[in-house]
N, C-alpha and C positions, 0 to 999 in steps of 0.2 A: 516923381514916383519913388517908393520904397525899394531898395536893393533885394528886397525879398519877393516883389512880385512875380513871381517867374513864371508863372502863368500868362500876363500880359503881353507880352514881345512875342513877333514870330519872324525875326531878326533885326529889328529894327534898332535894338540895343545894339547888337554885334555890330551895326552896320553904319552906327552913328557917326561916325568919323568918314565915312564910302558915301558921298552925296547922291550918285549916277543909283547906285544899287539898292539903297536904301529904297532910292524914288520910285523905284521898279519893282519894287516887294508892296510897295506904300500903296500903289495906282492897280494893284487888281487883289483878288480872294486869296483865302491862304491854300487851295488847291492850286490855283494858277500858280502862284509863287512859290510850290511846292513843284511842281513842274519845270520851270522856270530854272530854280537851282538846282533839281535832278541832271537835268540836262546839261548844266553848265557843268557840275560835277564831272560827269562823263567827258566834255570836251577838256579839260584840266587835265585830269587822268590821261586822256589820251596824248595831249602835251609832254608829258611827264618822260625825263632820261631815264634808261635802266642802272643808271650809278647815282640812285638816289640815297641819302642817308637812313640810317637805322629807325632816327624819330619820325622820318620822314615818310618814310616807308610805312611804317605801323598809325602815322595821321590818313595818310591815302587809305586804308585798310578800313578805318576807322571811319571815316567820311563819310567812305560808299557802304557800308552797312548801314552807317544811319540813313544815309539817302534813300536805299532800297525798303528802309523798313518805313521810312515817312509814307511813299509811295503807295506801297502796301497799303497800311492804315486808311487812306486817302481815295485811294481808285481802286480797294480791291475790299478792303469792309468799308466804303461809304463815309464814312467820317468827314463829316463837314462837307461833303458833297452836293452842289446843289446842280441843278439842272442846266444853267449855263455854262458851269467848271465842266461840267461832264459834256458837253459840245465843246469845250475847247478841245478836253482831254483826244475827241473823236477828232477834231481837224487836225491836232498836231500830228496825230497816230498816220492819218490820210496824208499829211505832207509829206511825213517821213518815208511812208511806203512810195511815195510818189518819186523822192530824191532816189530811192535804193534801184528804180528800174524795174523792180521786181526780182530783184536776187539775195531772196528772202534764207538763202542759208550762206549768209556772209559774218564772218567772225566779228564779235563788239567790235572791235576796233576798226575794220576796217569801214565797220556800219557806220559807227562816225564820221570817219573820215567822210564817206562819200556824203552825209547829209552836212555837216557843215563846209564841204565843198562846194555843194549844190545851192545852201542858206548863202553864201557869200557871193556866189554869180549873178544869181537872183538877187537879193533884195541890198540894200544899202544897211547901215547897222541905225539898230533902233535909236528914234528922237526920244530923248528924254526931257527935250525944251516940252515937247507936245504934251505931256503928259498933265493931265488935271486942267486942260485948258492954258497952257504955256507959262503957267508961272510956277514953280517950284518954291517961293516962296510961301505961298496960303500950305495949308495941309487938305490933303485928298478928302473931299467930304463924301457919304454916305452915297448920297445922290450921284453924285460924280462916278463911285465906286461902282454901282450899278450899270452907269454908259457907260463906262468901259468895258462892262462884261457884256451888255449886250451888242456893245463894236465887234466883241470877238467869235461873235454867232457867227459871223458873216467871214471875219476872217481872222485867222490862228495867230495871236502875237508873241506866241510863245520863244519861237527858234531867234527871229531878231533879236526878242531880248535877253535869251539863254545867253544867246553869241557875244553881245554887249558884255553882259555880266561877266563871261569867262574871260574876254580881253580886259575887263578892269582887273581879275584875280590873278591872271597869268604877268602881269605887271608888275606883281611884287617878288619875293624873292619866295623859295621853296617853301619851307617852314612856316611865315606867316602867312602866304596865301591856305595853306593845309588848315592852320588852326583858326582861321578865320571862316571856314567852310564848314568845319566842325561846328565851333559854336552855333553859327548861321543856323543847323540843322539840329543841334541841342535844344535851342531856343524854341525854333518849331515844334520841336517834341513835349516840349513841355505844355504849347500854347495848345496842345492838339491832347494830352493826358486828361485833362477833365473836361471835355469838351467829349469824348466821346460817350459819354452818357452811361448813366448808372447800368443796362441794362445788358452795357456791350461789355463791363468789366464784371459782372454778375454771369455772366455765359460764358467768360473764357476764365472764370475762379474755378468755375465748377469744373475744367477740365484742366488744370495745373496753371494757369492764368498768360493772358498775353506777358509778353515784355513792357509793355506802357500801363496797363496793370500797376505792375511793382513799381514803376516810376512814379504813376501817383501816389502810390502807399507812402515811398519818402517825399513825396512831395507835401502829401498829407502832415509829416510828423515833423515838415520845418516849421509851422507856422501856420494859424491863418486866414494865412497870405490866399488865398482862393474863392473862386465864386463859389455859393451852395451849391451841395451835389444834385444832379439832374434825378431826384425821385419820382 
């Protein structure tokens, strides 16, 4: 593939080198896996010292605006949303509320805390052998992609593999675990910029435009590197 396609990855470039995480982005929809690394985001963060450094500190900052604003795009205007991502999105929400007891005015952090407390007692951490049918060698095919969305009707895979995800990131040192989450969520942005269709950037031009908006605009004038626009 072309270094220009930036539209095509929605982390899988960042993640080439990360086998377990890759495999985990690779084996569901780009909402799940928008999920997925929201989440893990969060448990990172939550990791995180208060004597963290300057660059460091402004990658954290930086992460979690892109993560919120993926989310956004995703579960709150629809974007790439299809009807079993949106039964994940509802089991994870159900779990979550499940772990917190119902102490529903508990500060972020502490809200983490308590659901990946509760994700750790409960469940063992996600198989990544299992995934596409146990071999990690073929690549996730279409067909495959769809069992596994509709495995997750029935039950939410999201926290075991958020958890995963965040132990492989918490592994590395401060700084490149931050700028590896970034990209992660760069990537996505871009794969999710024209994808959200001519009609969604047409209604937020007319009122000073989204932010993903203007990111296709330069994404438009590198090249192109992109599918037709969805007219």
């Amino acid at each position: 593939m072309g270094t220009w396609e930036l539209d095509s990855f929605r982390g899988q470039q960042a993640l080439e080198r990360w086998t377990v995480m890759r495999t985990i982005i690779d084996s569901v929809d780009l909402p799940t896996s928008v999920l997925i690394w929201h989440i893990a985001t969060e448990i990172c963060d939550l990791g995180e010292e208060s004597n963290t450094n300057s660059y460091q500190t402004k990658m954290i900052r930086v992460s979690r605006e892109l993560s919120n604003y993926n989310m956004y795009l995703v579960f709150r205007c629809g974007v790439m949303l299809t009807c079993s991502s949106k039964l994940v999105h509802i089991n994870t929400h159900r779990e979550i509320k499940k772990s917190l007891g119902g102490n529903v005015n508990l500060a972020r952090r502490e809200a983490i805390r308590m659901v990946l407390q509760a994700n750790r007692e409960g469940q063992q951490p996600y198989d990544t052998d299992n995934i596409g049918g146990g071999n990690r060698s073929k690549p996730i095919t279409p067909v495959q992609l769809l069992k596994n969305n509709i495995d997750a009707l029935d039950y939410s895979p999201v926290l075991p593999r958020a958890r995963t995800v965040a132990d492989e990131l918490n592994a590395m040192p401060g700084d490149d675990r931050w700028d590896l989450i970034a990209e992660v969520w760069l990537e996505m942005l871009f794969y999710i910029a024209p994808r959200c269709g001519s009609a969604f950037h047409a209604e937020h031009l007319s009122t000073g435009g989204e932010f993903v908006s203007h990111v296709l605009m330069i994404m438009r004038s590198l090249g192109p590197f992109l599918p037709p626009p969805d007219y």
